[in-house]
MISEVO-197929 format. One line per 10 residues: number of its first residue (from 1); their letters; for each residue x negated, z, y negated of C-alpha. Coordinates in nm, 4 decimals. Each point is the difference from the previous one (the first is absolute). Layout:
<pts>
NUM> a> X,Z,Y  ...;
</pts>
This chain:
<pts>
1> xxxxxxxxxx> -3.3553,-0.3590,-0.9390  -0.1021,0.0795,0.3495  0.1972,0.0533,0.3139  -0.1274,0.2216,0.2864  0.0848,-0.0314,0.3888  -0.1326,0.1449,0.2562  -0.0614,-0.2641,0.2251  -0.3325,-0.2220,0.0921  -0.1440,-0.2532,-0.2175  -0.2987,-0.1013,0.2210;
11> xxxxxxxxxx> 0.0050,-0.2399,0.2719  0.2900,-0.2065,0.0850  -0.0593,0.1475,0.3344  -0.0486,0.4043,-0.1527  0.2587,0.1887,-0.0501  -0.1358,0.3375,-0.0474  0.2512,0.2766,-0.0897  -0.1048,0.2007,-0.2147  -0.1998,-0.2868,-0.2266  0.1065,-0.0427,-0.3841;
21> xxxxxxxxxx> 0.0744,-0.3540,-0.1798  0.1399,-0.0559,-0.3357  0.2870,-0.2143,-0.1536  -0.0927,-0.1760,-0.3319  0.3649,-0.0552,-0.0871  0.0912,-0.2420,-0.3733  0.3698,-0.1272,-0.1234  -0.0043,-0.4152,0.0100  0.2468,-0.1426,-0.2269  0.0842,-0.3763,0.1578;
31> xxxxxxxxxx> 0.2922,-0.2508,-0.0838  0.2558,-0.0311,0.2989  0.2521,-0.2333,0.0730  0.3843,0.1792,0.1370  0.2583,-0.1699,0.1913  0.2974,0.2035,0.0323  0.3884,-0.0960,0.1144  0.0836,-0.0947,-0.3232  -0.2602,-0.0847,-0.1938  -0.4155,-0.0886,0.0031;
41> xxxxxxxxxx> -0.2093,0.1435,-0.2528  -0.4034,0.0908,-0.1169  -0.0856,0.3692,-0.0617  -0.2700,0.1816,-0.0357  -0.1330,0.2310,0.3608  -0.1876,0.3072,-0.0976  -0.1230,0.0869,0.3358  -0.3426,0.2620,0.1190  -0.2936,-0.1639,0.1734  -0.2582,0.2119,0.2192;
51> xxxxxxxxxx> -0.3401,-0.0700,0.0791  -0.2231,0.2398,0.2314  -0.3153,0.1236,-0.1304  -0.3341,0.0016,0.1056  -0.2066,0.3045,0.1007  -0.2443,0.0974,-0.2582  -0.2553,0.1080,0.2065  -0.3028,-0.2669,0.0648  -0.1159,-0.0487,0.3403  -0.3379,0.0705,0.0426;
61> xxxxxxxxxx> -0.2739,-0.2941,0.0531  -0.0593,-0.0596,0.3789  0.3460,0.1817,0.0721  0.3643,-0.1541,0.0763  0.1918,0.3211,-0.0918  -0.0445,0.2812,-0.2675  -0.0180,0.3658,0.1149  0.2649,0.2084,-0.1005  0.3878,-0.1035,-0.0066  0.1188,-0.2762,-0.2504;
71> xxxxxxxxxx> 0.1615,0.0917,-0.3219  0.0730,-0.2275,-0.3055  -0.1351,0.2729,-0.2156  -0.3075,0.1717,-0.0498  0.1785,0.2856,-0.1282  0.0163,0.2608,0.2632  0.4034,0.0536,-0.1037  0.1351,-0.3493,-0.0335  0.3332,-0.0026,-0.1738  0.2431,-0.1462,0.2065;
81> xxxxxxxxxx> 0.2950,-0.1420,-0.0794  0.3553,0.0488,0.2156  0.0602,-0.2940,0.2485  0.3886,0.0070,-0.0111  0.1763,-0.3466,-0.1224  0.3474,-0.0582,-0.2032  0.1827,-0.1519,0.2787  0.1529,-0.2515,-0.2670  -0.2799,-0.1097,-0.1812  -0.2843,0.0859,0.2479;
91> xxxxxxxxxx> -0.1823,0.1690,-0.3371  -0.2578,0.2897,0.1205  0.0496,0.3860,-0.1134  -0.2232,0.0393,-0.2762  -0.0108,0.3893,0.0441  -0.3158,0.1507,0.2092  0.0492,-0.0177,0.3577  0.1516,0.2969,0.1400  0.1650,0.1253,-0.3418  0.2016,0.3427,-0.0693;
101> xxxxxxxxxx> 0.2649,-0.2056,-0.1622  0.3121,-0.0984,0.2166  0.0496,-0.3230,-0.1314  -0.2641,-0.3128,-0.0014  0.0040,-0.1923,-0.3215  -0.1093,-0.3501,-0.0522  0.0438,-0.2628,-0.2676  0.1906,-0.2380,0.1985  0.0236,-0.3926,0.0209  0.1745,-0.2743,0.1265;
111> xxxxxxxxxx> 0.2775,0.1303,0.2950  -0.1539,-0.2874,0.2683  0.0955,0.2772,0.2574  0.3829,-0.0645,-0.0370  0.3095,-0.2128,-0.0019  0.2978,-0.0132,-0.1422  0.3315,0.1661,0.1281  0.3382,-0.1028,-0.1459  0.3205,0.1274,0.0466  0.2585,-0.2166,0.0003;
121> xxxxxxxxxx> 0.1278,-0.3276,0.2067  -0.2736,-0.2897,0.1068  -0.1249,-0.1518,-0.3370  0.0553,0.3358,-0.2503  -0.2244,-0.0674,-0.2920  -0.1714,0.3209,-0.1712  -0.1015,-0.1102,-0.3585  -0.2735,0.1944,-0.1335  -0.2256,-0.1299,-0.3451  0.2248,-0.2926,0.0378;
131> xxxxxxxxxx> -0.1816,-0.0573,0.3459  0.2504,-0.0641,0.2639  -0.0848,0.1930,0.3714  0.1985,-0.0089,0.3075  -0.0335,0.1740,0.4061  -0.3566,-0.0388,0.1464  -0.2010,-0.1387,-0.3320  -0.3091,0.1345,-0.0309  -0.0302,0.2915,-0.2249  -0.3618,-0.1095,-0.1179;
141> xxxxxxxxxx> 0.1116,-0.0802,-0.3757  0.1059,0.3098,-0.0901  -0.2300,0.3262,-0.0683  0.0723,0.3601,0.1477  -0.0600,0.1800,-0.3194  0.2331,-0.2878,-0.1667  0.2673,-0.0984,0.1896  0.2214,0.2846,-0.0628  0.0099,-0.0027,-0.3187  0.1129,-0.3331,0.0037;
151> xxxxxxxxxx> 0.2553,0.1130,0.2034  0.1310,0.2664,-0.2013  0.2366,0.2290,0.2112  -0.0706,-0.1524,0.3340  -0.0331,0.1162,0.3917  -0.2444,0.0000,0.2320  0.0188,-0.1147,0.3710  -0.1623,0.1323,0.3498  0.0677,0.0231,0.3670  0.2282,0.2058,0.0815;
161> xxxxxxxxxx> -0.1973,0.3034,0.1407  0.3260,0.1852,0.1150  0.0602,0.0338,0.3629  0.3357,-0.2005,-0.0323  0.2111,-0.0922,-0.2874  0.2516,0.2892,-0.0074  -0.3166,0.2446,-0.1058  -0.1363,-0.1733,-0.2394  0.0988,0.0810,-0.3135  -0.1004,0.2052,-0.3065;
171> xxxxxxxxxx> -0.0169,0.0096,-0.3843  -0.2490,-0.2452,-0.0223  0.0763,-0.2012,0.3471  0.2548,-0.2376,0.0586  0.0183,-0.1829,0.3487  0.0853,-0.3448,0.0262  0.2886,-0.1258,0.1819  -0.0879,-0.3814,0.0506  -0.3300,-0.1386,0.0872  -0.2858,-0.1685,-0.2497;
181> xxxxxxxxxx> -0.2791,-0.1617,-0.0426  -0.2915,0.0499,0.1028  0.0067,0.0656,0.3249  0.3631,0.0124,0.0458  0.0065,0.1917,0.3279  -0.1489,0.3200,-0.1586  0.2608,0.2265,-0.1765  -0.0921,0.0313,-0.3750  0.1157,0.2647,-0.2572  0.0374,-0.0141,-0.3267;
191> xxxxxxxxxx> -0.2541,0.3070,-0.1766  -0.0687,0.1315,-0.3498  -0.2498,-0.0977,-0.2172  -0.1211,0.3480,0.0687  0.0215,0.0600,0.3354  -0.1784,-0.4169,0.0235  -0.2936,0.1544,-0.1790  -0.0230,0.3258,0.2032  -0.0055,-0.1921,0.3317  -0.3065,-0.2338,-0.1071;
201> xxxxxxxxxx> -0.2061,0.3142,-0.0472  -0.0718,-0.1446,-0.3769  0.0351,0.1219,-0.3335  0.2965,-0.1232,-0.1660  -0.1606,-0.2189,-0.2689  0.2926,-0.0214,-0.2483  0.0955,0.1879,-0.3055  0.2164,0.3580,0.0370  0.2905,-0.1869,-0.2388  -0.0227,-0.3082,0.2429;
211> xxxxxxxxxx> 0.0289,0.2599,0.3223  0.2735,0.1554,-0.1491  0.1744,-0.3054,-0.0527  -0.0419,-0.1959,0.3445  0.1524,0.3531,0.1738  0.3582,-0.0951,-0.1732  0.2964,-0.1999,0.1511  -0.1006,-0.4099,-0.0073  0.3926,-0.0587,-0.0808  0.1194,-0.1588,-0.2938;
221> xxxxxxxxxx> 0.3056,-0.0198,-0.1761  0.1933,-0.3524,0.0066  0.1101,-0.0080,-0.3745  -0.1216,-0.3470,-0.1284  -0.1112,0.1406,-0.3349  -0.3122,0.1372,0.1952  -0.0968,-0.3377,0.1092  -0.2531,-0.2419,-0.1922  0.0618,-0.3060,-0.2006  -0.3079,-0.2528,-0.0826;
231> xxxxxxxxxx> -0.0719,0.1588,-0.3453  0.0357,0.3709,0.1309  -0.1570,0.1559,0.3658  0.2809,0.1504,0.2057  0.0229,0.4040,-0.0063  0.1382,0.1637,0.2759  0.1980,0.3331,0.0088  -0.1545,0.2203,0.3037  0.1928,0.2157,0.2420  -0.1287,0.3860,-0.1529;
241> xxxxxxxxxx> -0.0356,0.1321,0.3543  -0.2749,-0.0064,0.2460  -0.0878,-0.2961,0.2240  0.2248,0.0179,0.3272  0.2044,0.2873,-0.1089  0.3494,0.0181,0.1546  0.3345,-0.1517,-0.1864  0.0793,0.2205,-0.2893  0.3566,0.1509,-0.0258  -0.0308,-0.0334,-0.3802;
251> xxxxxxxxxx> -0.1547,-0.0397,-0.3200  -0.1495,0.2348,-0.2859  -0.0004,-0.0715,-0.3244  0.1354,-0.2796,-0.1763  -0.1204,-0.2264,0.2488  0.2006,-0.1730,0.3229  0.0168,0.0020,0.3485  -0.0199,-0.3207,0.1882  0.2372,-0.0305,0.2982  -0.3483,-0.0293,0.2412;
261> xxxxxxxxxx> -0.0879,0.3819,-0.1256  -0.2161,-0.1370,-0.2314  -0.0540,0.2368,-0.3796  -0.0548,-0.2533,-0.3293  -0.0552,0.2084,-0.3336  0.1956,-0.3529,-0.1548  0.3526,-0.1317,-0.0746  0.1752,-0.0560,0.3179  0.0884,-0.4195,0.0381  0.3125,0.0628,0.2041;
271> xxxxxxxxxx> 0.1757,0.1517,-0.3190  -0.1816,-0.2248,-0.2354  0.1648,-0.3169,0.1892  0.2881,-0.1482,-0.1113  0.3496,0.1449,0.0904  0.1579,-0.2119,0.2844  0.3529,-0.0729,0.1655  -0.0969,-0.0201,0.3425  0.2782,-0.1561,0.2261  -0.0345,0.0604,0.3733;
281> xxxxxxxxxx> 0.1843,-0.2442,0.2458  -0.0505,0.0906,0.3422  0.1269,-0.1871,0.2878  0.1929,0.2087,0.2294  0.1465,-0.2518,0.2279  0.0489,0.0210,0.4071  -0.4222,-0.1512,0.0029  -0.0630,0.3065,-0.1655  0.0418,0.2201,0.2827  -0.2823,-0.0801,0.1977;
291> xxxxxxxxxx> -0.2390,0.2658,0.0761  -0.3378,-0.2156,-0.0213  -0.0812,0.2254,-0.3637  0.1317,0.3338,-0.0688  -0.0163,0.2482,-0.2717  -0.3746,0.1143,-0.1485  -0.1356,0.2209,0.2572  0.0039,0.3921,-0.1556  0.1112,-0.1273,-0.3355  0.2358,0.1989,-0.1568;
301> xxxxxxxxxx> 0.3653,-0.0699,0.0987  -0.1265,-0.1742,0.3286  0.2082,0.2736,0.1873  0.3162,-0.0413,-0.1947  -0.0291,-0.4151,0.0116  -0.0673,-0.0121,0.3425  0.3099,0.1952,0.1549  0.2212,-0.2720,-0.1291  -0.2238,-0.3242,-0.0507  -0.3330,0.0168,0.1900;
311> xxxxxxxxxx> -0.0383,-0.3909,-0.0128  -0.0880,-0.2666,-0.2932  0.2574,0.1703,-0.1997  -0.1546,0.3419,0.0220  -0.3212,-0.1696,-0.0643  0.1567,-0.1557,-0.3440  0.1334,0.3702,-0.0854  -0.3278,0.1685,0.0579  -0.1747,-0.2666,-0.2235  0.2423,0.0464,-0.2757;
321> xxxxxxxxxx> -0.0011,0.3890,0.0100  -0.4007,-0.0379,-0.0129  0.0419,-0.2284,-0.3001  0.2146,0.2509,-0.1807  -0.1551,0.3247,0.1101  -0.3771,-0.1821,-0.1074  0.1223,-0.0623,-0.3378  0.2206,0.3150,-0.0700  -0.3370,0.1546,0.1048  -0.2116,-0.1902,-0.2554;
331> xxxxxxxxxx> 0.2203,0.0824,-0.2912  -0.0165,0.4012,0.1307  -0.3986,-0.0278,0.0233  0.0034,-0.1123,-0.3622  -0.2160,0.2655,-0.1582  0.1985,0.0637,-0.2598  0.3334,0.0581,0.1780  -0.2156,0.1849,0.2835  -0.1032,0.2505,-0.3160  0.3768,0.0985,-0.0899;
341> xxxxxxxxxx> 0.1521,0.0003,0.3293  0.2224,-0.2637,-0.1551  0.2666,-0.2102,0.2888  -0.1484,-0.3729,-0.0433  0.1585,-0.2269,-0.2154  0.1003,-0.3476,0.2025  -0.0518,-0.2920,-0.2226  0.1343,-0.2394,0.2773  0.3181,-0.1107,0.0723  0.0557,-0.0311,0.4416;
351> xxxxxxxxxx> 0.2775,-0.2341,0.1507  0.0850,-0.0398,0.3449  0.1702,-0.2812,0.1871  0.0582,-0.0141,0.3235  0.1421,-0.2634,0.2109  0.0656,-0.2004,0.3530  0.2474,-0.2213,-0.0472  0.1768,0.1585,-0.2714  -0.2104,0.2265,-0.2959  0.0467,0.3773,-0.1104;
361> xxxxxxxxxx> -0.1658,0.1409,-0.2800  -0.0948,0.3739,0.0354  -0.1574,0.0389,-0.2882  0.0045,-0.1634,-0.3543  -0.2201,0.0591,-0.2994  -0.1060,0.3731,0.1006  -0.2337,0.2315,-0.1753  0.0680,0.3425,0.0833  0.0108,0.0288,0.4027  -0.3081,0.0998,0.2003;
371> xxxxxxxxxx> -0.1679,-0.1878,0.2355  0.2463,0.2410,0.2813  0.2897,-0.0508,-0.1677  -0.0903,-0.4007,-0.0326  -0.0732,0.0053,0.4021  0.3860,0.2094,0.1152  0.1538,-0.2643,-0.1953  -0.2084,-0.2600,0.2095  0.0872,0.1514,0.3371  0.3493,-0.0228,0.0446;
381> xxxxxxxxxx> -0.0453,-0.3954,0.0233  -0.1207,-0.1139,0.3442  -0.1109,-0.3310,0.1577  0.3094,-0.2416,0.1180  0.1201,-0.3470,-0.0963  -0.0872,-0.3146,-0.0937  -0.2578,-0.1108,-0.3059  0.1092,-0.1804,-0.3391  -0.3426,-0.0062,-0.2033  0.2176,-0.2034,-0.2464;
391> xxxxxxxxxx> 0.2533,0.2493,-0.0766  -0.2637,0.2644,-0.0101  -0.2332,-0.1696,-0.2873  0.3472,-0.0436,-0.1815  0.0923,0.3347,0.0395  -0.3624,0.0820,-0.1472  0.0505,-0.2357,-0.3126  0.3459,0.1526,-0.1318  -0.1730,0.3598,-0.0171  -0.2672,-0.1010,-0.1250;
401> xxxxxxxxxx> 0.2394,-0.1575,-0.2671  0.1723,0.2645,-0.0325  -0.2783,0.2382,-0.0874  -0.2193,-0.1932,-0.1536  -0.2628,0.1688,-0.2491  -0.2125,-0.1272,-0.2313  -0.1896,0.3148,0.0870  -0.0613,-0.0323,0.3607  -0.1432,-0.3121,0.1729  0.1978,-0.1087,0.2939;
411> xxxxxxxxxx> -0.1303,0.0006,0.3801  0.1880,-0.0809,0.2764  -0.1535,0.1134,0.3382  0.1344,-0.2532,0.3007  -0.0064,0.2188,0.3261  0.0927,-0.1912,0.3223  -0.1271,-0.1345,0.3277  0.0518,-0.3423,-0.1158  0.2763,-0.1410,0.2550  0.1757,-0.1662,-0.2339;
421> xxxxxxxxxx> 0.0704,-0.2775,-0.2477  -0.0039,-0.0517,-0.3349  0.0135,-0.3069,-0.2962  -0.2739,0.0027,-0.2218  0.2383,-0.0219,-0.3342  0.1357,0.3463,0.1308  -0.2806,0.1057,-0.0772  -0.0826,-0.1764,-0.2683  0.2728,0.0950,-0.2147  -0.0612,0.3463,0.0423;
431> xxxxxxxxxx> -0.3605,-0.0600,-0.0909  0.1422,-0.2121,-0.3045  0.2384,0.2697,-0.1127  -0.2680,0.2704,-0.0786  -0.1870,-0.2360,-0.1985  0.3322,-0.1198,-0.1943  0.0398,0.3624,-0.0948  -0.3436,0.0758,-0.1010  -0.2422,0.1088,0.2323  -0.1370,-0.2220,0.3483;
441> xxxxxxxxxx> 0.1086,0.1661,0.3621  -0.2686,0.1447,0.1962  0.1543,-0.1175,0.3647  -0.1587,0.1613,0.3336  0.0611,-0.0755,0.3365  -0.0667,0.2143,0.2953  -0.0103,-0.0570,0.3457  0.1161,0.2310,0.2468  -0.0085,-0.2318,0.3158  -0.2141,-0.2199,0.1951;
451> xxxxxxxxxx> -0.2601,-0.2687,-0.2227  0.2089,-0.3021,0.1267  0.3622,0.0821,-0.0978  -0.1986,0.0436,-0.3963  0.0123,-0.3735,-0.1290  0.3737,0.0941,-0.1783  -0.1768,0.2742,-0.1969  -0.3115,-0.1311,-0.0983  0.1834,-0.3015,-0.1363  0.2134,0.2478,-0.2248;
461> xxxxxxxxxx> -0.3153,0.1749,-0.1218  -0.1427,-0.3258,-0.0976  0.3062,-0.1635,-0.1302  0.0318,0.3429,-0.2505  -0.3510,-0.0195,-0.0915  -0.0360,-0.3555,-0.0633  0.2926,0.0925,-0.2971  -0.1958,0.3324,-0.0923  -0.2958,-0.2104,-0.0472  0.1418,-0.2506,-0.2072;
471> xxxxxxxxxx> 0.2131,0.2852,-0.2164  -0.0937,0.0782,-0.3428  -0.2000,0.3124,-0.0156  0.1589,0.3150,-0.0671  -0.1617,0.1475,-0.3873  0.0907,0.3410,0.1035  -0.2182,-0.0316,0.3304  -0.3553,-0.0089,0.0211  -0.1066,-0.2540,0.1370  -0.2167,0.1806,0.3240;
481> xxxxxxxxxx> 0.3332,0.2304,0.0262  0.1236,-0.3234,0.1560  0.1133,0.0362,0.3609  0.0153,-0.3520,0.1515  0.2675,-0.0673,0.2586  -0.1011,0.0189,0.3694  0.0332,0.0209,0.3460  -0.1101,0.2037,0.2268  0.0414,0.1642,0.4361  0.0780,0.3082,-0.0406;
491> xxxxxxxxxx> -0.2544,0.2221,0.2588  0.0165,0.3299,0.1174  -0.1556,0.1591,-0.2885  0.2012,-0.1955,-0.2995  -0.0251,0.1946,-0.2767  0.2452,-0.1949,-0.2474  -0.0999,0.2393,-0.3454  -0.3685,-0.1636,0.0312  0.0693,-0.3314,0.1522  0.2020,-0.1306,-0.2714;
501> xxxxxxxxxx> -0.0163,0.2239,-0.2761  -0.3151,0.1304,0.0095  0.1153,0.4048,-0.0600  -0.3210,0.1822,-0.0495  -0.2346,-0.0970,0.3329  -0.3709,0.0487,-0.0321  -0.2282,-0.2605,-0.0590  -0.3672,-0.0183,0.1943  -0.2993,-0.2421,0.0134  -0.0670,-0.1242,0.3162;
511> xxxxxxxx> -0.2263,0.2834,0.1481  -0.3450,-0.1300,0.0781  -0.3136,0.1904,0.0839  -0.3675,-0.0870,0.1219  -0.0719,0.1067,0.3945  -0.3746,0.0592,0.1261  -0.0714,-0.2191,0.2649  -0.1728,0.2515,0.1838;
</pts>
């Protein structure tokens, strides 16, 4: 095939305007070596070589130059082919040059123009082909009329071409907040397949089922019966809607929605999971009063909470009304209950200690109040008083005694800014006790106050899991329905339904895409 510009191609030192050359241009197949982040590997590069071509014309004997212009051809109208270049791949338009269609078309190679961009923290690994990438590796190893479809339902990225980040934004356009790789000072956006293929001026090489495809949501739904095993390859259930569309308010069909806005046309995990006793103990002693946290800014109930506890307390209260309103929400998105306008049906039992130096409980073994009615009966307890962790974890242990199922595992959620102390059989024995009566404790402790007053309750986190670990299993629970005991700082945006219970959040891959290096 032949390239034509119209530039010189005598003399080094003539440049005539208006001369012709020619472009002999041939794909070279060659063995490569990568060296990635992660991982080194050989691949094959497909890339386009050019070579100019001669004039045809012969000089004449006793002359130095031909009469006449140069031309590659002796054909008085040369076909010429268009001069514009995938800005990926480098590959040439193979359509004539100054064709009626709007798009150029090529067959594509190797993507040497372009690097890898990863969302995520320093060190995010995008596996693709069982090829691991990370920020800045060179995107030569993958093809443009390829990648994609490796991919599967994927996004695209660019620099931002908005004037600032408030405007940009669209269907197919979503701006991003924190800075990447390459060239981390330029804004980028994340773009559709679509609208990627529509700003390189190139046809979109892939299949009309494969375009229709990469336009819907990347989300995924958490339920571990989509994921793989080593005899069997994993297979994801895909949010139904569009790629960046806005949080859904609920679901059609039989199908769920996911507490993120996310639509699955699949059974909804949150009410699959095991039933659960979950027994709150929050710490509401004089510590508690200090206003370095404060209820979840423009949650729900942040206006109510904060008239009478805008502290750590308040902060505990919003966390807990989060926790109940996220799952009362789940059980409502359930597509099924969603179809017949049915009231959701609570298969968890809440209890709620609270204590300073002495312990109230406000609530024991309840399955009918909503997550309002749970959050008045919160409110009329304010911070005051010294701090008896001891008394508190025994407090915990007789209801859970005293309400014990065999149908619902227990969990006791440990909320508290730490300044206290505690023996490790206290909590021991109440660890011990659920597995005496059949089923190990799932203990969590949360901190509400600075890093340094935590040491108390990450020892009771690992004291409790330490006897969950060693526990016999429970036959009734699967074995990846297994929430291990933990601890954890409780930040602004604690969202206790997904930390520890995992109620219905979406699941994505790490978000990678290839950048020209233009």
């Amino acid at each position: 095939m032949m390239i034509i510009f119209t530039v010189s191609n005598a003399a080094p030192f003539i440049f005539a305007a208006n001369l012709i050359i020619a472009l002999l241009y041939a794909k070279q197949m060659a063995q490569a070596t990568f060296t990635g982040r992660h991982e080194t590997f050989q691949y094959t590069k497909y890339s386009q070589v050019a070579k100019r071509l001669p004039c045809v014309f012969p000089i004449p004997p006793g002359k130095k130059q031909h009469s006449g212009p140069h031309s590659h051809s002796t054909d008085p109208s040369p076909f010429h082919f268009c001069e514009t270049r995938c800005q990926s791949c480098g590959y040439y338009c193979t359509l004539p040059r100054g064709h009626p269609q709007h798009e150029h078309e090529t067959h594509h190679g190797s993507m040497s123009k372009t690097r890898w961009a990863v969302d995520g923290p320093d060190g995010t690994i995008l596996e693709l082909n069982g090829r691991k990438f990370g920020s800045d590796d060179d995107g030569a190893p993958m093809m443009c009329n390829l990648v994609c479809q490796e991919m599967g339902r994927h996004v695209h990225v660019d620099y931002c071409r908005a004037d600032d980040a408030m405007s940009c934004n669209g269907p197919e356009v979503q701006h991003l907040k924190t800075r990447m790789m390459p060239n981390p000072a330029r804004a980028k956006d994340w773009i559709s397949h679509s609208l990627f293929w529509k700003r390189t001026g190139f046809k979109d090489p892939y299949s009309r089922p494969d375009q229709a495809n990469f336009a819907k949501c990347d989300a995924m739904c958490p339920d571990t019966e989509h994921a793989g095993t080593a005899s069997n390859p994993p297979h994801p259930s895909y949010c139904t809607l569009p790629l960046f569309h806005p949080p859904a308010t609920h679901a059609a069909g039989l199908g769920y929605l996911s507490n993120d806005g996310h639509v699955f046309n699949c059974k909804n995990p949150s009410v699959m999971q095991p039933a659960f006793h979950v027994i709150f103990v929050i710490d509401r002693s004089g510590s508690m009063a200090d206003t370095d946290r404060g209820p979840l800014y423009n949650a729900p109930g942040t206006a109510l909470i904060s008239r009478s506890s805008n502290n750590r307390l308040g902060a505990v209260y919003s966390a807990l009304h989060g926790f109940w309103m996220s799952r009362n929400t789940a059980l409502s998105n359930n597509g099924v209950n969603a179809q017949a306008g049915a009231a959701p049906v609570r298969r968890d039992a809440y209890s709620v200690v609270l204590f300073d130096h002495s312990v109230s409980i406000s609530i024991a073994n309840d399955f009918t109040n909503t997550p309002d009615d749970l959050l008045n009966k919160l409110l009329a307890y304010q911070s005051g008083g010294g701090t008896n962790f001891t008394l508190a974890i025994a407090t915990a242990e007789t209801l859970m005694r005293q309400h014990w199922s065999t149908e619902r595992t227990p969990v006791v959620i440990f909320l508290s800014d730490g300044e206290c102390s505690i023996a490790d059989e206290t909590v021991r024995s109440l660890s011990r006790a659920a597995v005496a009566l059949g089923k190990p404790l799932s203990f969590h402790s949360v901190s509400f106050g600075s890093a340094s007053e935590s040491a108390v309750l990450k020892r009771m986190a690992q004291i409790a899991l330490e006897v969950q670990t060693n526990a016999p299993r429970d036959p009734l629970t699967p074995a990846e329905a297994t929430i291990n005991s933990s601890y954890s700082e409780a930040l602004d945006t604690v969202r206790l339904a997904e930390t520890f219970l995992g109620f219905a959040e979406s699941l994505r891959k790490p978000r990678g895409a290839l950048l020209s290096s233009k």
